[in-house]
C-alpha positions as CSV (number, residue, x, y, z in Angstrom):
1,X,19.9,-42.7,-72.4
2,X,18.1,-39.6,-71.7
3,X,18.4,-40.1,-68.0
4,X,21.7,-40.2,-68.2
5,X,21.9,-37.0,-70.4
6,X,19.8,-35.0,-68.5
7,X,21.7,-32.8,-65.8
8,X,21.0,-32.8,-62.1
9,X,19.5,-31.8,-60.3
10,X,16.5,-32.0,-63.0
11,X,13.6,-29.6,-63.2
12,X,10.3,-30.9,-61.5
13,X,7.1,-29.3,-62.5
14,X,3.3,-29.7,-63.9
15,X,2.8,-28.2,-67.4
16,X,-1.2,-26.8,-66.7
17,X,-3.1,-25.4,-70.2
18,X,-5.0,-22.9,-69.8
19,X,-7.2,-21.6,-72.5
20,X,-8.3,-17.5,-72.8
21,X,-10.0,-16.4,-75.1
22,X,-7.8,-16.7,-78.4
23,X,-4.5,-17.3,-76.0
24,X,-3.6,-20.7,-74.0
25,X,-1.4,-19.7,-70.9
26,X,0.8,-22.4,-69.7
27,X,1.0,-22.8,-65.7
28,X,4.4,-24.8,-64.6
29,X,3.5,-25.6,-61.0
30,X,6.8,-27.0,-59.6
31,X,8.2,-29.8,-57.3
32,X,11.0,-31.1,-55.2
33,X,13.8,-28.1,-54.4
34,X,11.3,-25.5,-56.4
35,X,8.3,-26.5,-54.5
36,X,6.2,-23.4,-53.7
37,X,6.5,-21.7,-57.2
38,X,4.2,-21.1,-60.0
39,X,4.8,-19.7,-63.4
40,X,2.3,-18.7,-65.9
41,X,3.3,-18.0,-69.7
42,X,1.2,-16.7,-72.6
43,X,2.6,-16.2,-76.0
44,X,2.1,-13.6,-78.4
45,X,2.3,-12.2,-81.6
46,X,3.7,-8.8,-80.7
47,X,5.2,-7.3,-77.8
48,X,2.1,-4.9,-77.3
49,X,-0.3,-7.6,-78.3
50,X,-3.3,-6.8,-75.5
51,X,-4.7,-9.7,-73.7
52,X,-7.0,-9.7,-70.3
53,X,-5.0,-10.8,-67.5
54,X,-6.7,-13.1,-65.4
55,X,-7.5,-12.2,-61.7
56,X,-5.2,-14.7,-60.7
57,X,-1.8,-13.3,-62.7
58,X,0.8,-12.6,-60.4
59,X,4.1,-9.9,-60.9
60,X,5.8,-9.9,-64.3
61,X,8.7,-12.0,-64.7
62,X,10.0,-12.4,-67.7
63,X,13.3,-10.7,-67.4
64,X,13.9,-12.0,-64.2
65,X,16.7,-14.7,-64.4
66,X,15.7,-16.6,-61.1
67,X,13.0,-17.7,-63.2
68,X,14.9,-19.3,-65.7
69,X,15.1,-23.1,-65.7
70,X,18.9,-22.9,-65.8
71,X,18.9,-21.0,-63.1
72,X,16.3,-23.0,-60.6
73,X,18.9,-25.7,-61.3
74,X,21.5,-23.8,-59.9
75,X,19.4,-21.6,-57.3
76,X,16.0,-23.4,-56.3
77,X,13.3,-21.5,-55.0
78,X,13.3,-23.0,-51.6
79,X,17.1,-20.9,-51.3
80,X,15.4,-17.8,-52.2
């Protein structure tokens, strides 16, 4: 049933945990027509919560709507 519920082209992607200090990031590493990207997400309590960025963060993204699943559906990274 959910197959058939689910729209396509679907999202592909990895859920990585990983845990910092008192946060856990979650890594997405995706597949198939979004190959090539990574996306790392940490939530917090407050907008100007402080946390230590790891060496390995990349650009901010959050407001970014290319980044949005319902847009990777539509435009995959491998169009970008």
């Amino acid at each position: 049933i959910l197959a058939d519920l689910c729209k396509r082209p679907k999202i592909e992607k990895t859920r990585h945990y990983i845990k910092q200090d008192t946060h856990t990031w979650e890594i997405d590493v995706f597949e198939g027509d979004n190959r090539g990207l990574i996306v790392a997400e940490i939530e917090l309590t407050a907008i100007n919560e402080e946390f230590k960025r790891p060496a390995w963060l990349g650009q901010e993204v959050s407001d970014d709507e290319r980044y949005y699943n319902v847009s990777l559906v539509k435009y995959p990274f491998k169009d970008w």
